[in-house]
C-alpha positions as CSV (number, residue, x, y, z in Angstrom):
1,X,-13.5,-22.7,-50.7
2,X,-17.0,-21.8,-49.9
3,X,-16.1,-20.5,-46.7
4,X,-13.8,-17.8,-48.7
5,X,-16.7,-16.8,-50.9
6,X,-18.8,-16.8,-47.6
7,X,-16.6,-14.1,-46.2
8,X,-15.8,-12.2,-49.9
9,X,-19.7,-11.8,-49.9
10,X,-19.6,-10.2,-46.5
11,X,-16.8,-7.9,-47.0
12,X,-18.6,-7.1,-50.6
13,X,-22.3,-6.3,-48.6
14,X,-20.3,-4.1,-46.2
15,X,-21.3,-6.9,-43.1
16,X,-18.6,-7.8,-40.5
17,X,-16.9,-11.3,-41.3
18,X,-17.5,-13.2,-38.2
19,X,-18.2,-16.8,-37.4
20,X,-22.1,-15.6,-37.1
21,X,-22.3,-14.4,-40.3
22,X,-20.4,-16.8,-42.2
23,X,-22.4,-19.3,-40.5
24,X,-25.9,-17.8,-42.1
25,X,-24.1,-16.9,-45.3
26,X,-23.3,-20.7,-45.8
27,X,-26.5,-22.0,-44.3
28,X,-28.4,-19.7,-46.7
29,X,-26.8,-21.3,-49.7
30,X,-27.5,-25.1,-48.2
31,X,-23.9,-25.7,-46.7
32,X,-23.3,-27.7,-43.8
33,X,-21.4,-25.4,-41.7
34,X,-18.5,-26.3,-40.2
35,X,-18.0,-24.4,-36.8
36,X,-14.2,-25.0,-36.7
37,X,-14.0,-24.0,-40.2
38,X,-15.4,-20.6,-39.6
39,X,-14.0,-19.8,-36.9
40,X,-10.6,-20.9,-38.8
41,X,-11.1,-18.7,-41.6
42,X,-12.1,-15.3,-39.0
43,X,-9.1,-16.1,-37.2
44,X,-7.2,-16.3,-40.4
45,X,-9.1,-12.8,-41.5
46,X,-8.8,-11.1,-38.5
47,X,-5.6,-8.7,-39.6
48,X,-6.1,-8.7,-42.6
49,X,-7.6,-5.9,-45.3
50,X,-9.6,-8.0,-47.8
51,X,-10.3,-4.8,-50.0
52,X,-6.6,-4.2,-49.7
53,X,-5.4,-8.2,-50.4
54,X,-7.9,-8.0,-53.5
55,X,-6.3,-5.0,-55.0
56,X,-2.6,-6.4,-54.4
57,X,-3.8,-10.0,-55.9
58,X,-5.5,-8.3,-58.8
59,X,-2.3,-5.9,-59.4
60,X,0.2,-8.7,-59.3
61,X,1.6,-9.0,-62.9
62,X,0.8,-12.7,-64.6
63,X,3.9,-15.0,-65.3
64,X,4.9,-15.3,-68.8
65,X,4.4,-18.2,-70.5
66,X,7.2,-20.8,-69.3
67,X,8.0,-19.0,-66.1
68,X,10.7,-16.8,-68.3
69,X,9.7,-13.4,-66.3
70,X,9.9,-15.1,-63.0
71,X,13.3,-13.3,-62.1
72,X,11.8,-10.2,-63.1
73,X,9.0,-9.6,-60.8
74,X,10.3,-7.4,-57.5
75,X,10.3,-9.3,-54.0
76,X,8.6,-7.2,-52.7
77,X,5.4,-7.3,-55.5
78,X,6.2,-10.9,-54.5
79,X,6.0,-10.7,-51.1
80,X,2.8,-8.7,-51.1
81,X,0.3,-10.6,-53.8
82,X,1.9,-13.9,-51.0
83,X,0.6,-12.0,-48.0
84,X,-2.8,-11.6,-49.8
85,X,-3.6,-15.3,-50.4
86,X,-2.1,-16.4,-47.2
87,X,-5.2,-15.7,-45.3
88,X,-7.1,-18.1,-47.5
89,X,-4.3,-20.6,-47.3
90,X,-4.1,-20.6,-43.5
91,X,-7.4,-21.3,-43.5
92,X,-7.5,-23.6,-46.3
93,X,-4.9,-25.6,-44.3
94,X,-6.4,-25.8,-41.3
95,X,-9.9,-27.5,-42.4
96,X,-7.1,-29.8,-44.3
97,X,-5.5,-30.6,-41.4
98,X,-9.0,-30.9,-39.5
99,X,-10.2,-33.6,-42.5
100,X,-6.9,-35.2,-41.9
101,X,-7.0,-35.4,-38.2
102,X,-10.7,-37.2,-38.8
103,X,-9.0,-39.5,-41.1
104,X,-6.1,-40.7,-39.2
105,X,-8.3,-41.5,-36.2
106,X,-10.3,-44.3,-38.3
107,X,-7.1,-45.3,-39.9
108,X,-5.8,-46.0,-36.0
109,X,-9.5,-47.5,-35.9
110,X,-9.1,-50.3,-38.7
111,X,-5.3,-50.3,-38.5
């Protein structure tokens, strides 16, 4: 998640989200930086219009309590507050899969 704050803090400060940056952004706040992570998440940035996703995330109406509106809401209001968060799920699951990968290879380790 830190890595998505890293790059809304760039995007915020006007600075281009690149691995570089990221990189001093989470250095700077004591994280130890991940290169494959950050180069995930700009890969996972790198069509996409963060000012844009924000406005579409912070526009998309709240579900009533007990999911009673959920037929309600227009697929393609759906489909757009989706394409704004898939950027930070993409990248989300690929330092998942890169934690798992780690995993599995002691698992093979210690059987």
């Amino acid at each position: 998640m830190e890595y998505v704050y890293a790059a809304l803090i760039l995007n915020e400060t006007d600075e281009e989200v690149n691995e570089e940056n990221i990189t001093a952004v989470l250095e700077a706040a004591g994280v130890d930086v991940e290169e494959s992570r950050a180069k995930a998440l700009v890969a996972a940035l790198e069509d996409v219009d963060i000012e844009e996703a924000i406005e579409t995330a912070a526009a998309a109406p709240a579900p009533a309590a007990g999911g009673a509106a959920g037929g309600e809401v227009e697929a393609a209001e759906a489909d757009e507050a989706e394409e704004a968060e898939e950027a930070e799920e993409e990248a989300a699951e690929e330092e998942d899969e890169d934690e798992e990968a780690d995993g599995e290879g002691l698992g093979a380790l210690f059987g």
